[in-house]
N, C-alpha and C positions, 0 to 999 in steps of 0.2 A: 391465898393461892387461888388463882380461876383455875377451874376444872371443868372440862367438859364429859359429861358421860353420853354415851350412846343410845341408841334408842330405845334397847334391851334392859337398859340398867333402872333398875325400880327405883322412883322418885323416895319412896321413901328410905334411901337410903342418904342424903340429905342429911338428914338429924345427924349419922352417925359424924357428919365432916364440920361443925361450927367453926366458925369464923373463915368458911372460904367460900368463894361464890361458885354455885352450882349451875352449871347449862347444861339446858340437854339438847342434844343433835336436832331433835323432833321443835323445840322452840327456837333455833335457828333455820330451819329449814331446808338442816341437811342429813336426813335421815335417812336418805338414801343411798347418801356416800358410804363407801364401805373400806375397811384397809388403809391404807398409804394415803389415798382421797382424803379421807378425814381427819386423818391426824397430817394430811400439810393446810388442810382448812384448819384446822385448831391452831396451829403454830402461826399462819397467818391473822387468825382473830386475836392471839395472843394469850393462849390459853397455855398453863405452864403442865398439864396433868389430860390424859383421857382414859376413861373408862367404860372398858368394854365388859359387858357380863351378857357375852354367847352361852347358848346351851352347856354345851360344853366344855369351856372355860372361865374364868373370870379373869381380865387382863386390867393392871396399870399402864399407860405406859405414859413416863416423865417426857416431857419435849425437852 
């Protein structure tokens, strides 16, 4: 599964996901995007998964 995680989400969370490929916002060069913005950037890269881990939440959200 491609996944993209957000800027927020700690690389080393990686390890926990084997056998899917990990992107982070920050090495595509959209760390700036926020919201809706990113997850229709993820959906047009072709990413089937984003994760966001705010302060305050921790979100999957399936494309």
């Amino acid at each position: 599964m491609k996944v993209l995680f957000d800027h927020n989400v700690p690389k080393k969370l990686r390890v926990l996901l084997p056998g899917h490929v990990i992107t982070t916002s920050r090495e595509l060069r959209r760390d700036a995007l926020q919201n809706g913005d990113l997850l229709a950037a993820a959906e047009a890269n072709g990413f089937e998964c984003v994760g966001d881990g705010g302060i305050r939440t921790s979100h999957i959200s399936k494309i």
